[in-house]
Each structure stands twice: as C-alpha cells, then as structure tokens.
N, C-alpha and C positions, 0 to 999 in steps of 0.2 A: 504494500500500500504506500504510497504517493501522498502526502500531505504538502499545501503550500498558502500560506498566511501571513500578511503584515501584523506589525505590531510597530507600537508607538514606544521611544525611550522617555519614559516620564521623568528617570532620576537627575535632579539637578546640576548634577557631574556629568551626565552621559555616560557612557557604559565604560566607570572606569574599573580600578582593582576589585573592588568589594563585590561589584554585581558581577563580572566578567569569574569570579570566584567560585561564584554562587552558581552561575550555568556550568560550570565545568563540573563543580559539584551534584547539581543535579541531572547530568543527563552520564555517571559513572553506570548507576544500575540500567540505561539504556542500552539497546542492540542496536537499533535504528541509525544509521547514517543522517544527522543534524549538519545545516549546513546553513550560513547567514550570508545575506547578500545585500549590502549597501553601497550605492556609491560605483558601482558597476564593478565591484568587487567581491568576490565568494570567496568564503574562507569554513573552515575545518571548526567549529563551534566546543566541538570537544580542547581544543588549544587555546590555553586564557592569554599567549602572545598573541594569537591569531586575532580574538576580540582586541585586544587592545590598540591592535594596529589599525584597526577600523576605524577609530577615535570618533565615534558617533555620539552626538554629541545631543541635549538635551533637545526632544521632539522631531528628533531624527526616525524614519521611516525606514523599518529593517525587514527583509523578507525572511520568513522561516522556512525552509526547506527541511523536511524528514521524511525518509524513505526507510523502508523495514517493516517486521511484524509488529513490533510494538509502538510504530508512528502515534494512531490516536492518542492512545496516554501522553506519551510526550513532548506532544504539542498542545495537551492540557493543561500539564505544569509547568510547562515555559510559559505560555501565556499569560496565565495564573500570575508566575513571579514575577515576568515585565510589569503587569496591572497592579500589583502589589511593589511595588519601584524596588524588589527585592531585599525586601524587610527593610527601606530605608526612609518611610512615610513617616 
C-alpha cells in the first residue's frame, strides 16, 4: 500500500532537532519505506540528518510519502505528531 499526504510544520523552529528526533523515533517500530518531500527534495525520513537538511521551516508544506504493509498506521502517527507540533505546544 501507497500512502501520500501533506502536512503542515506548525513548530515554531520548523523541523529542527527535537521534532526531526521525535520522527526518527517514531517510525523505529515501522516497516514501511517513509519518505519527505519539500522543496523538490526527497529524503530518507528515517535519517534525523536527512530532516535537518531540509530546514523546513515554520508553515512549510511537507509531503509524506509511505509505502509498505504497515503504511496506514504510520501515517496516522506522523500526522498525529506534526498536529501535535510534537509535544512542543
């Protein structure tokens, strides 16, 4: 399964250490191939360099790309945690 969804960076910083932390952390118990694209850039979501270099920055527009069996879930709790500025409200 193929999932593919915007989402908005709400945290004030834009997606720096603490959040880029947090996705690495939560997509470990993931199988799914995650993949972020801004800026005409794809990068590897699993890699907190990869997020960083992104430098997306507050209300910046990130596509989520997941592919795998366990896609749906894990584009539940990504989304979840972008909407929740990952625990940083």
């Amino acid at each position: 399964m193929k999932l593919v969804r915007k989402v908005k960076v709400k945290n004030s910083l834009g997606l720096h250490t603490r959040p880029a932390a947090a996705i690495v952390k939560l997509l470990q118990p993931c199988k799914s191939s995650v993949l972020f694209t801004y800026k005409e850039e794809t990068i590897n979501a699993r890699s907190i360099m990869s997020i960083l270099m992104l430098a997306a920055k507050k209300n910046s527009q990130i596509t989520i790309t997941i592919e795998g069996i366990d896609a749906e879930p894990t584009m539940d709790h990504l989304c979840r945690a972008f909407e929740e500025e990952f625990g940083e409200k």
